[in-house]
Every structure is written in C-alpha cells, then in structure tokens.
C-alpha positions in Angstrom: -38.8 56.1 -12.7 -38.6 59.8 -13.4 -36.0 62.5 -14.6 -34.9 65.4 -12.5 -32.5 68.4 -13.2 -29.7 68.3 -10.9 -25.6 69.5 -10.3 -22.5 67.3 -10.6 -19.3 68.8 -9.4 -20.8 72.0 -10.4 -21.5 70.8 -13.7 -25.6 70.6 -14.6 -26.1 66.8 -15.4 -29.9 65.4 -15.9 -30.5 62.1 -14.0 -32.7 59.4 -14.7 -33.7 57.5 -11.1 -34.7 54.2 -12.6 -35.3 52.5 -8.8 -34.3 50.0 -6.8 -32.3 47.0 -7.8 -33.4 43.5 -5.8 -30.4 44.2 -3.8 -31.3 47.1 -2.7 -29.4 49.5 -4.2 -31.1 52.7 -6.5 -30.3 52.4 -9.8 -29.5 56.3 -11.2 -28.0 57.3 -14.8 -26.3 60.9 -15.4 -27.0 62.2 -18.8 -25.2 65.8 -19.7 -28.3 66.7 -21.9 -31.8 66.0 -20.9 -32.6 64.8 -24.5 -30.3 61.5 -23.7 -31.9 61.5 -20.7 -35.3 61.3 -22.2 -34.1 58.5 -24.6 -32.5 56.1 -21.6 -35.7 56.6 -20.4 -37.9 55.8 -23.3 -35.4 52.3 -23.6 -36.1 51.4 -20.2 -40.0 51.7 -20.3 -40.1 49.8 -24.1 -37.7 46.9 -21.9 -39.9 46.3 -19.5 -43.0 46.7 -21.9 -41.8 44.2 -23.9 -40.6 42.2 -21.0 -44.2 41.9 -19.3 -45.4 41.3 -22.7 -43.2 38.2 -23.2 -44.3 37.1 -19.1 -47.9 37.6 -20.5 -47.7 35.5 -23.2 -46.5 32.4 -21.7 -50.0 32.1 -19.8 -50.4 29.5 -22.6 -47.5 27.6 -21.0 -47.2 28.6 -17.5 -50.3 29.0 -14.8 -50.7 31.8 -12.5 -49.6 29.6 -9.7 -46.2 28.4 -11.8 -45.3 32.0 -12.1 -45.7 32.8 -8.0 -43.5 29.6 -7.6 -41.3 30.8 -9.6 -41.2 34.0 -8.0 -40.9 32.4 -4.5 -38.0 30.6 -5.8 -36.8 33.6 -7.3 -36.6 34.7 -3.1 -35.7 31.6 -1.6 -32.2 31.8 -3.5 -31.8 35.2 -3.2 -31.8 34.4 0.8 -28.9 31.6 0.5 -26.7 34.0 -1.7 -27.8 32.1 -5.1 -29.5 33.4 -8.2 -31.7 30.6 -10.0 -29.3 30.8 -13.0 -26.7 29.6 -10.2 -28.8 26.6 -9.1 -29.7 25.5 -12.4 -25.7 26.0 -13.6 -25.2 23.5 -10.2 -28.6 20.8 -11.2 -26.6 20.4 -14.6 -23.2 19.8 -13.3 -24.9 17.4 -11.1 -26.4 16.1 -13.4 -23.5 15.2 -15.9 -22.3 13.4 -12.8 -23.6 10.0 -13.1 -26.0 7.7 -11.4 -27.0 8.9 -7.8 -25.4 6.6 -4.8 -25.2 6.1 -1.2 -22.3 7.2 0.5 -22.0 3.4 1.7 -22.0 1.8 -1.8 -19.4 4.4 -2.7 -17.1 3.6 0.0 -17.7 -0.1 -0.9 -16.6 0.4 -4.0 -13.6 2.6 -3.3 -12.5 0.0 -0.4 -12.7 -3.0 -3.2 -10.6 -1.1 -5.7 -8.1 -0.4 -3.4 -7.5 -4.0 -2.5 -7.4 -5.2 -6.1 -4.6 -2.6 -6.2 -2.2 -4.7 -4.1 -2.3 -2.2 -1.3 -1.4 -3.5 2.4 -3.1 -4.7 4.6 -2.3 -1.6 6.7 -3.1 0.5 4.6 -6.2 -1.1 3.7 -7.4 -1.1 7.7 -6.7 2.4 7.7 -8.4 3.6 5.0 -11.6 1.5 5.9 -11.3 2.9 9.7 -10.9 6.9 8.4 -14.0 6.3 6.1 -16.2 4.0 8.6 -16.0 6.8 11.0 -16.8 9.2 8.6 -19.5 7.5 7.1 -21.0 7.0 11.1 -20.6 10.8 11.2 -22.7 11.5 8.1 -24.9 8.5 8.1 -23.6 6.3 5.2 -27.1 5.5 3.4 -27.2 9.6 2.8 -26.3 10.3 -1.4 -22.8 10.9 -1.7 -24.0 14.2 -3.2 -25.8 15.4 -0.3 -22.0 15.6 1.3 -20.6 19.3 1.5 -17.4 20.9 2.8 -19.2 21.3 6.0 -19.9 17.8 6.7 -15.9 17.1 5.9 -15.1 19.8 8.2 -17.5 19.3 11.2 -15.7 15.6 10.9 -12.4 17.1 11.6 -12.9 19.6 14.1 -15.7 18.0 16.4 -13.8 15.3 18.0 -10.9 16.8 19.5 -8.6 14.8 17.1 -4.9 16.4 17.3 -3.5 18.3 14.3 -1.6 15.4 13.1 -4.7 12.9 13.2 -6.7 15.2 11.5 -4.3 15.9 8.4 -3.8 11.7 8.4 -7.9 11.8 8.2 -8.1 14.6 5.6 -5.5 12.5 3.4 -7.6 9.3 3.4 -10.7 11.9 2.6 -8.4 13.3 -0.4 -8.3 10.0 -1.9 -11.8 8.7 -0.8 -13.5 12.0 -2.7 -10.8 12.3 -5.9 -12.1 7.9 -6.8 -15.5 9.2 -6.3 -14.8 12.4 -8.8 -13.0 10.0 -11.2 -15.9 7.5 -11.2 -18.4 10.4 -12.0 -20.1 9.7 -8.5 -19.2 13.7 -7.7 -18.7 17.0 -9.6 -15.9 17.9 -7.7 -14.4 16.8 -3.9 -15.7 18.7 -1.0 -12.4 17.9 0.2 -10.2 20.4 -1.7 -11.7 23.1 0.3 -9.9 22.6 3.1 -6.3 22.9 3.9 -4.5 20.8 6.0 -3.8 21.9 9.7 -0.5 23.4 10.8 1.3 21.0 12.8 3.6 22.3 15.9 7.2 22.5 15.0 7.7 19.4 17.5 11.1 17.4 16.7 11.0 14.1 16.5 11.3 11.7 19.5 14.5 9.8 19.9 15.8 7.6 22.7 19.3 8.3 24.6 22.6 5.8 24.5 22.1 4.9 27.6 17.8 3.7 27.0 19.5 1.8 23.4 21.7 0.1 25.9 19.5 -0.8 28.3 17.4 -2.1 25.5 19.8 -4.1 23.5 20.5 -5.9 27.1 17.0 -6.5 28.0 16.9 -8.2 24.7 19.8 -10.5 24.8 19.0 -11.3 28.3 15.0 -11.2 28.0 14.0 -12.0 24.2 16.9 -12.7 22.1 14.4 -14.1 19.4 14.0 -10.7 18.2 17.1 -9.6 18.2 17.3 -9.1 14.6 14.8 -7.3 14.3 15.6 -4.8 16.8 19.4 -4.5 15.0 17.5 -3.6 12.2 15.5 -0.9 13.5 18.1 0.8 15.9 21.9 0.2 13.3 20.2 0.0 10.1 17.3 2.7 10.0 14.9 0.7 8.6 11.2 1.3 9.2 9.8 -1.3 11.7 7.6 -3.2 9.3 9.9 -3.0 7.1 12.4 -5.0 9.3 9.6 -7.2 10.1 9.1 -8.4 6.4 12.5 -9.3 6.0 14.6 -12.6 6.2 17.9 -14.1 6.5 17.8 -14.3 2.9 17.8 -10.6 2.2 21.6 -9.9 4.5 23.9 -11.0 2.1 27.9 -10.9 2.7 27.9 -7.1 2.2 24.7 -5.9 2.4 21.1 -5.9 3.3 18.2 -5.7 0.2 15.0 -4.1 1.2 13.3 -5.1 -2.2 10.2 -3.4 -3.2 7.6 -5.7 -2.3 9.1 -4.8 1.3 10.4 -1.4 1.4 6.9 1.5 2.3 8.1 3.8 -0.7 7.6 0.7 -2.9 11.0 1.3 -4.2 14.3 -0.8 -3.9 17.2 0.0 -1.7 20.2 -1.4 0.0 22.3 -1.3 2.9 25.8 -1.6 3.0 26.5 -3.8 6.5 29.0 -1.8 9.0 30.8 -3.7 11.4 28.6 -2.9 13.7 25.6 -4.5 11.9 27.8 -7.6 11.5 28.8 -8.0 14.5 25.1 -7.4 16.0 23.3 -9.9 13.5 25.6 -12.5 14.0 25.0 -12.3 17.6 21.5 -12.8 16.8 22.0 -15.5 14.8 23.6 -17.1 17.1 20.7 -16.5 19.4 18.4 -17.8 17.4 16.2 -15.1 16.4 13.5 -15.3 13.9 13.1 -14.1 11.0 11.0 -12.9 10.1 9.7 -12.4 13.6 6.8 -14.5 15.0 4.4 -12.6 17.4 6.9 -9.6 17.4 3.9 -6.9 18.6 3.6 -8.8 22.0 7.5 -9.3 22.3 8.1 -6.0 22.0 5.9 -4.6 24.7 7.6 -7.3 26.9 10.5 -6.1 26.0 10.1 -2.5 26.3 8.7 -3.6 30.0 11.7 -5.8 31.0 13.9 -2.4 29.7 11.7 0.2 31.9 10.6 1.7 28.8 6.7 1.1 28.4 5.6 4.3 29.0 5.7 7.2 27.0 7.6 5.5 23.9 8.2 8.2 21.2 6.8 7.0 17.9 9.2 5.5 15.5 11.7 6.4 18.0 14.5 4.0 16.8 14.2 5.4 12.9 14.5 8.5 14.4 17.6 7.7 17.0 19.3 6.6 14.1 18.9 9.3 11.1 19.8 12.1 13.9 22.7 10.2 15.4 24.0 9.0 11.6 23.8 12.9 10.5 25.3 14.2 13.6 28.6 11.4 13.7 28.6 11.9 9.5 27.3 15.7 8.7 26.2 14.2 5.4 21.9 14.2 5.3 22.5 13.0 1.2 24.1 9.4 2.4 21.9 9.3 5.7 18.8 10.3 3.2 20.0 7.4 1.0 19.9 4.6 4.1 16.3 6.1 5.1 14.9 5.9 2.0 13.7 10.1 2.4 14.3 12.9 0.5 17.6 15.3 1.9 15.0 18.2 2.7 12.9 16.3 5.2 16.0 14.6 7.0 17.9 17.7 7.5 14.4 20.2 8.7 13.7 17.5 11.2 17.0 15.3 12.7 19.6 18.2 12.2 21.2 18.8 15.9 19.4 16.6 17.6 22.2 14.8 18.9 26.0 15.5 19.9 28.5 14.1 17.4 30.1 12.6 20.7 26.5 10.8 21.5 26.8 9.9 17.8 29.8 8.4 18.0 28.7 6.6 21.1 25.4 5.2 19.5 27.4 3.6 16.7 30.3 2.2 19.2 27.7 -0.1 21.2 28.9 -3.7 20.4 27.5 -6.8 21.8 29.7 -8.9 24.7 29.8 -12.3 22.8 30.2 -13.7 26.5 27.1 -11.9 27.4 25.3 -13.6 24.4 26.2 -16.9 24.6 25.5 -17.0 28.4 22.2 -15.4 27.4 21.0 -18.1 24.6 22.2 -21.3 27.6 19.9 -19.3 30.1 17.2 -19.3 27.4 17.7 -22.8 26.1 17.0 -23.6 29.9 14.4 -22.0 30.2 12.4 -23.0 27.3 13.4 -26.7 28.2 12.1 -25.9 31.9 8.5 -24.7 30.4 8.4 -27.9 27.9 9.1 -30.1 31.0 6.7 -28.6 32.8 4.0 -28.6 30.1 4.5 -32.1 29.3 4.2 -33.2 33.5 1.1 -31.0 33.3 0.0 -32.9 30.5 0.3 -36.1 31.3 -1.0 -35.7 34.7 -4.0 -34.2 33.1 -4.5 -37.1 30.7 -4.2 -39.9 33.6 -7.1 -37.8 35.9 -8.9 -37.9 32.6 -8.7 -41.8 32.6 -8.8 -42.3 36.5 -12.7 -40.7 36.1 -13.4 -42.3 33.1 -16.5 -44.8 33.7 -15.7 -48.3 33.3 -16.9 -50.0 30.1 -20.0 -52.4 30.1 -19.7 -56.5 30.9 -20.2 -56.9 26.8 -18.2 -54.4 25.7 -15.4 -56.2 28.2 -16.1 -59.3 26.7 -16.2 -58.7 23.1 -12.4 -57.0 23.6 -11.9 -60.0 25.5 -12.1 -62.2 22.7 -10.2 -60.1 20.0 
C-alpha cells in the first residue's frame, strides 16, 4: 500500500493504491489533498492491525490447522462463484427445512396423499409413472436435497421427449416439488427454474364428414354396443372418459348431466339434447349398447380397424371435430365453450376456421337409417347366437372326450354305488 502524487483530468489528485482485491481487481482511492490521503491510509493499516490482532487472538479457540482449512475453504468457494457467508446463508435455510429424506420416501409420501385426495385413477398412474422415471434417472435413495435444477433439467432434455411430453412431465414435477416444499422436505422447488417449452403452433387434429361417416357405419354394422358412447364423443363434445363414466340414467328427456364426480374439470354441466343426439341415442338404444361401456379400449381399436382408421388417429380427434364444426355452423365460441366445458379463449385460438360452415352443417346433418340399424342389431343378434351355439357344441364335446378317457372306477367302488 503506498501513496503517490499523480493528475486527474488535469487536476493534481493524491492516490492511495491499497492492492489487489481477491478478485483481482486493484483497489485505488483519489484524495484532492495528500493529508486525506495520509489519513485513509493510516485507517487502513490500524484495520488490518486490528484485524490480525483479532485472527491472533483466537489461537485459544482455533488451531493453526483450523485456520488453513478455513482458508482453503475460503478458495474452494471462491472457485464455484460462492463466498462462505453464501454457503452458510444456504446450510441454514437447509437446515430450517426439516428432517433429511430419500427421494423415494418422499415420492411415497406424495403418491399416498394424492390418493387420499380422491384423485383418479388416471391421474394417479400418471403421476406415479412421471416420478418413477424420474426417480430411475436420479437414483431414488439419493436425499431429496441433493436434487438441483440440473438434475430436473437433464431429465427433460436427455431423452428426446417431444415439447408437449416434456411440459406434461414438468407439470407432475411442479406439483411433486411444491408437496415436498409444503411438507418442509425442501427450501424451495428446483422446479421453478425452468420454464415450460414452447410448443409448435400445430392445430388440433380433427377427422373429415366423410371418416365420421364411415365410422358411425362401421359401428352400427360392426359394434353397435358402443354406440352410445361414440354419439357422445362425436354430437355431444364430451371428453372420452367422460362419456365412458356415464349411464342411461344421466340422458334425461331434454338433456344430458355430466355431474361432477364425472365431468375432468370436476365441475357440473349439462347438455341440452338436439335432434340429432335424439335421434342417434335412440338408435343405440335400440341396439343395445352399454352403458356404460364394457371393454370399450379393445372395441374401439376394432372399430377404428373395421372403419380403415387405425393408423395415424389424431388425439382426441372427435372433441376436436366437434368444437371446430359447432363454432364454424354457429360462430358463437361462448355457447360451444359452454358444451366443452373450456374457457372462450382456448376454443376460439385453437378450433377457429378449421372447418367450412358447409362441412359444419354437414357434420351435424348425419342421421342414422333406422332401416340400417335395425337390420344391423338382427345381423348381430345372429351372430352372437351363432358364437353361443358354437361355444356350447365345443363345450359339450369337450366334456364327453373328458369322460370317454376317464379311467373306469375300481370293482369296490362299483359295488358300494351298486348298493346305494
């Protein structure tokens, strides 16, 4: 540290050079007079006097090889970026955190409370299929603690997920983090670090009149059974669990109640029925069709086959088909919002001109051919009653080899019976 004489803008200024900071950088004061100069100077040795002084008189409480750790972890934070006020300021919030646990018994936890919640069974699978991967990615028995924002992002971007199933994962990792944060497991989520990807501007996938046609006679002629259901996807816009859940019970005279034990948004709604609807669900009645429906994952594949449309099915296709053809034959996304059970905003960015008023108009012309249905359910009755014959033959032949190679009973087993 010394004092020199120097100029300033042409000014004469007296600096004191105190040295280098542990960043690096020199440390220099300007004085206009060299008697303040002389007094920042005198401050500065008396601070670090009395500074070494104070080190010194902890050799009572610290050894000489304490202090050199101390030091060394004095440079070992300086290398990550970190002062050691900044990793004791992090040890205590840690601390205040709660009881150290696995990422496993977390999760356990957090799975458990979610099911005494009342959530679905869905929902439960997957939120326990988000986090078991997870957990296989950043070995469960690790403490919760241990996880940063790099472990949640490494998860996201080192499978070659698409944009859409990495936001879904991020979600359930939202929530997973925010219970652990609540329960005092965390400090804070190394979640909210991240933002959610940006998804393509891709519209929704729909089907065509002709493909609903094709469909809705594959089904009458194919698997009238579910029927109902399928009326209740396509002409009602309901969600295709939700149609799933419901029964005869809930179509009244005028209506159809989605209640909320049934509906996704957990909130009522109902349905006014059209004629269209009428006329479609009495045809299913008519056919027989379950409700709700029995083994309806399997039917629908078959179905889809029988209709040449296995492949490349867009997801939720028949919600979609009908918000954008409702919006384009009404030009009203509040009452076509109110069917779907989704805010205005969402319906109207992502089904507006997707289909012609004309195809509209079409989509909610198609009626069934009564003819065609009630020739469908004869075929079908004769067709069941052609596989119960021929279940029943098949039995009973199988049932008369089984007693042909039975082996005959013994003489006094024969005459014991004999005498009853």
């Amino acid at each position: 540290m010394s004092i020199r004489k120097t100029t300033d803008h042409g000014r004469t200024r007296y600096l004191v050079d105190i040295g280098k900071a542990e960043n690096g950088r020199r440390i220099r004061k300007f004085f206009p007079t060299r008697d303040g100069a002389e007094a920042s100077h005198r401050a500065h040795r008396e601070g670090v006097r009395r500074m070494g002084v104070d080190w010194a008189r902890q050799s009572g409480c610290l050894t000489v090889h304490e202090k050199a750790e101390i030091l060394s972890l004095i440079a070992r934070a300086g290398k990550l970026g970190f002062s050691l006020r900044d990793l004791v300021d992090m040890a205590e919030r840690n601390g205040r955190a709660g009881p150290s646990a696995s990422l496993d018994a977390v999760l356990r936890a957090f799975l458990a409370e979610k099911e005494t919640r009342g959530l679905r069974p869905r929902t439960l699978r997957k939120l326990r299929t988000t986090l078991e991967r997870f957990a296989a990615s950043a070995v469960r028995e690790r403490p919760i603690r241990a996880i940063v924002t790099a472990d949640v992002h490494e998860f996201l971007h080192c499978n070659g997920w698409a944009a859409a199933t990495r936001k879904s994962y991020l979600g359930d990792l939202r929530t997973f983090f925010t219970f652990a944060v609540k329960r005092k497991f965390l400090a804070e989520s190394p979640a909210d670090g991240l933002k959610n990807p940006i998804l393509g501007n891709r519209p929704p996938g729909i089907v065509t009149v002709p493909q609903v046609r094709a469909l809705l006679n594959a089904c009458q002629r194919e698997m009238p059974s579910l029927l109902a259901w399928l009326t209740l996807c396509l002409f009602a816009g309901l969600r295709p669990e939700e149609a799933r859940r419901l029964v005869w019970e809930d179509v009244t005279a005028d209506h159809i109640e989605i209640t909320a034990r049934k509906a996704k948004t957990r909130r009522r709604r109902l349905i006014d029925l059209t004629p269209q609807l009428r006329a479609w669900l009495a045809a299913a009645r008519k056919a027989g069709a379950e409700r709700p429906p029995v083994g309806w994952q399997k039917k629908w594949a078959a179905l889809r086959r029988a209709a040449g449309l296995l492949v490349d099915w867009p997801q939720n296709a028949m919600r979609h088909t009908f918000a954008s053809s409702h919006l384009a034959k009404h030009r009203n996304p509040q009452d076509t919002a109110l069917l779907m059970g989704n805010p205005p905003q969402m319906l109207f960015a992502h089904h507006r001109e997707l289909v012609r008023a004309d195809d509209g108009d079409t989509f909610f012309g198609l009626l069934p051919d009564a003819a065609a249905v009630a020739e469908d359910i004869e075929r079908e009755r004769h067709r069941w009653a052609s596989v119960t014959e021929r279940r029943r033959v098949a039995s009973a032949a199988l049932w008369a080899g089984r007693r042909k190679t039975a082996a005959p009973l013994p003489a006094k087993d024969c005459q014991s019976l004999a005498t009853l």
